[in-house]
C-alpha positions as CSV (number, residue, x, y, z in Angstrom):
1,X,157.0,20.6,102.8
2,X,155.7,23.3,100.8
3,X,157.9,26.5,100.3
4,X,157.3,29.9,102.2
5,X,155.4,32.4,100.8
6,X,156.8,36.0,101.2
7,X,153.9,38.2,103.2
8,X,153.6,41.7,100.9
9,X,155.0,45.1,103.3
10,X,152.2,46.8,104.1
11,X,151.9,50.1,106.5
12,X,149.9,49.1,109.1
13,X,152.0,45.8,109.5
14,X,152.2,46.7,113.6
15,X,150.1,49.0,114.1
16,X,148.3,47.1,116.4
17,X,151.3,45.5,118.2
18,X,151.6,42.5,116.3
19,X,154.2,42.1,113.8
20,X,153.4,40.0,110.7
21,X,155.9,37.7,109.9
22,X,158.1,37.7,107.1
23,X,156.8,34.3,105.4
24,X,154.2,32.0,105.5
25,X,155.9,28.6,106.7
26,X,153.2,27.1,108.6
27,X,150.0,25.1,107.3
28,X,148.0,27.1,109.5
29,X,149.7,30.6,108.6
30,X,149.3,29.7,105.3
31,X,145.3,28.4,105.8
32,X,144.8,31.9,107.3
33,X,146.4,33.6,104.5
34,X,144.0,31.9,102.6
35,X,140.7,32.5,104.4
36,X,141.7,36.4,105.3
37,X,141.9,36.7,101.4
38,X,138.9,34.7,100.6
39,X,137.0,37.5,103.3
40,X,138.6,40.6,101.8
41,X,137.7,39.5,98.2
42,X,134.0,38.4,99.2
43,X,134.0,41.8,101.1
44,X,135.0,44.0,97.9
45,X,132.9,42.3,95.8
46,X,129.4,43.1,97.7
47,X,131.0,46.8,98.4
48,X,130.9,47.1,94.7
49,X,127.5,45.6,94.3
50,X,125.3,47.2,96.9
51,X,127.7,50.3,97.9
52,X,128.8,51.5,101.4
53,X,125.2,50.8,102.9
54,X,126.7,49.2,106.1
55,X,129.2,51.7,106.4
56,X,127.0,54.7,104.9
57,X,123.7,53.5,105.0
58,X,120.9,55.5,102.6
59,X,118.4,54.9,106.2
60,X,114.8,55.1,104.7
61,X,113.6,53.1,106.9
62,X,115.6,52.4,109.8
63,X,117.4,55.5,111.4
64,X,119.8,53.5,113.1
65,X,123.8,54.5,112.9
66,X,126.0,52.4,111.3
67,X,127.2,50.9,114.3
68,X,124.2,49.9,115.6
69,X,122.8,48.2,111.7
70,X,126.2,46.7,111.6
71,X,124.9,45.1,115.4
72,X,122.0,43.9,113.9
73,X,123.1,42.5,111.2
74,X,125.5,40.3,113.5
75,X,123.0,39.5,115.8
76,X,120.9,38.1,112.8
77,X,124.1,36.3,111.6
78,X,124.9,34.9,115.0
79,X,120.7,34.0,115.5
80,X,121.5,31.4,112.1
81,X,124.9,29.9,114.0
82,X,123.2,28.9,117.4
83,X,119.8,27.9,115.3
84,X,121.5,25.6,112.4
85,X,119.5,27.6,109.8
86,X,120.5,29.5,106.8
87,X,119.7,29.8,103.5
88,X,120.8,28.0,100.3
89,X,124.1,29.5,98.8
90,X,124.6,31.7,102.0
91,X,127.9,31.1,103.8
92,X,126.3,32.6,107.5
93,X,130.1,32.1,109.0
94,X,132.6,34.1,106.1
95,X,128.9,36.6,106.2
96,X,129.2,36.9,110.0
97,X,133.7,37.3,109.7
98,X,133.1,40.1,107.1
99,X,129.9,41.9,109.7
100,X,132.9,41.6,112.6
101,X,135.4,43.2,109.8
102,X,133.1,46.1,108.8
103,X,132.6,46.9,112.4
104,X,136.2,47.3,113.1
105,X,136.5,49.7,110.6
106,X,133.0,51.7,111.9
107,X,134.5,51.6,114.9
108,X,137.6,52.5,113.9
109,X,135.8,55.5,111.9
110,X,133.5,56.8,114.5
């Protein structure tokens, strides 16, 4: 079996009500270390390469808060799940996780 990993302290550990445990000792905790980190780093990445426009959008065209883009955006995501499509390179799923993420925090925010 593989050994524990140690989760980092972090603030807002129970904020929510739900206390993080102290280690990592099942396959599953550990698969959703895993995928939680592959979200946050694919989510900092395109915040560094196109900016806060989902949370702070420039709005030439649309004038649509930021809830209500973020909406569309996972309706769009969610419209490519139920119809199988997609295009090459594009993860729809981890796109559609870090849509649900951002909206939390525009949520959170308004």
């Amino acid at each position: 079996m593989a050994e524990a990993r140690k989760l980092p302290k972090r603030p807002s550990d129970t904020h929510i009500g739900y206390p993080v445990a102290e280690t990592l000792g099942t396959k599953t905790q550990q698969a959703i270390s895993e995928v939680m980190k592959d979200i946050e780093e694919m989510l900092l990445s395109k915040n560094r390469s196109y900016g806060d426009s989902a949370l702070d959008p420039v709005r030439i065209f649309s004038k649509s808060d930021e809830l209500e883009g973020i909406r569309v955006r996972i309706d769009d995501k969610l419209s490519r799940v139920a119809l199988g499509t997609g295009y090459p390179g594009e993860d729809t799923i981890d796109d559609l996780i870090g849509y649900l993420v951002l909206l939390k925090i525009a949520t959170r925010n308004s």
